[in-house]
N, C-alpha and C positions, 0 to 999 in steps of 0.2 A: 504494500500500500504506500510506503511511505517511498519508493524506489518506482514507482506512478505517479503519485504525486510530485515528487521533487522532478521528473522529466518533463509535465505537462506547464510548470513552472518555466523549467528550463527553453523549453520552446517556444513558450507565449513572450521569453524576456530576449528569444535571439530575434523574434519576429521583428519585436519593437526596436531593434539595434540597428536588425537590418531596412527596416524603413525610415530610420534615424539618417541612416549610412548612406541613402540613396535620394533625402533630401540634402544634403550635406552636398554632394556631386552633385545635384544641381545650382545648389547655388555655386557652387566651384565656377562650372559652367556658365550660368549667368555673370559672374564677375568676371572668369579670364575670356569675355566671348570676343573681345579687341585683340587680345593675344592667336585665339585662335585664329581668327580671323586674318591678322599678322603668317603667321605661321602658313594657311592654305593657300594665301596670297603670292606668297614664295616658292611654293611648290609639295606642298605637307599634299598627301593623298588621305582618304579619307580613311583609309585602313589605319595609318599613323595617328589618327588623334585618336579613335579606337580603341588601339592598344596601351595611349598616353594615358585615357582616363580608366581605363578596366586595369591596366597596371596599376594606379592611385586608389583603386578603388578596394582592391585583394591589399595593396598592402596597409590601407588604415584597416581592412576588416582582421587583417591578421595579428597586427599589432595590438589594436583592443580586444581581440580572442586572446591572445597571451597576460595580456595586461587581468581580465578578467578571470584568468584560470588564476595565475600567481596570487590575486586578491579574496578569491574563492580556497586557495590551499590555506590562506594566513587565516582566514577566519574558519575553517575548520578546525585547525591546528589549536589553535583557542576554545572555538565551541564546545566541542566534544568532549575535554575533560571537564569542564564546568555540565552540561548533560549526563555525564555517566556518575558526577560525584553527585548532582540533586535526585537522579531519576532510580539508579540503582539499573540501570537496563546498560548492559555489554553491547556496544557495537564496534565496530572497528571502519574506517577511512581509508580506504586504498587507490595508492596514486599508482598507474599501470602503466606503462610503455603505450597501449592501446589510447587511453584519456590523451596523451599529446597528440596522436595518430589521427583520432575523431576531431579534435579540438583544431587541427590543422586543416582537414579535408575540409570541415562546415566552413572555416573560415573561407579558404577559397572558392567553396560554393557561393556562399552567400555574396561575398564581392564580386563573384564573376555574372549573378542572377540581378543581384540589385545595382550593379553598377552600368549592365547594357545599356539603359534609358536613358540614362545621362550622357554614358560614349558615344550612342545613336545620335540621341539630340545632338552633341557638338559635332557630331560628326558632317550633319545637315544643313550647318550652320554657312550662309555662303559669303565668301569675301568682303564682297564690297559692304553689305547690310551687317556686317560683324562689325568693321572697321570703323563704319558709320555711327554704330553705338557707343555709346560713352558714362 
């Protein structure tokens, strides 16, 4: 129960991350669109800003996966003996080769799922009406 619960938690809080993470590249997008604009101008093809913003996009979702895991182990690390001395109930916290393995994959998932829309939009994005923006 509490290993159902604590995942349906868990997926409701990467949902919210990754629509966090995918507002975030747009406004990316909205501020660098004179840049971009700059960059297509010169001869950037649309594949290249693409891979500029799905690249930025995996790597902030990877960094706040990590960031979240480390912050997640410290308060474990804490919790659980304060619960095991009030509660009287044995549980044990295991950190697995597998936990970095998952924690790695979703991260690339989710930045590669929630960050398409924004590398599309820029990708869209034409010259002169980029440059035009200010």
């Amino acid at each position: 129960t509490v290993t159902v619960g604590a995942t349906i938690i868990g997926l409701i809080t990467l949902l919210g991350a990754a629509i966090g993470l995918m507002n975030i590249m747009l406004v990316s997008v909205t501020e660098r669109t004179r840049e971009i604009g700059i960059r297509k101008a010169i001869g950037a093809k649309r594949k290249h800003i693409v891979i500029q913003f799905l690249a930025e996009s995996i790597t902030i979702s990877t960094i706040g996966s990590f960031i979240g895991l480390l912050f997640s182990m410290l308060f474990m690390e804490i919790v659980v003996p304060v619960i095991k001395a009030t509660t009287n109930i044995e549980f044990h916290v295991s950190w697995t080769f597998s936990t970095f393995v998952i924690v790695s994959i979703l991260a690339i998932l989710v930045g590669v799922t929630f960050g398409t829309y924004p590398a599309y939009k820029a990708s869209r994005l034409l010259p002169i009406d980029a440059i035009q923006r200010v």
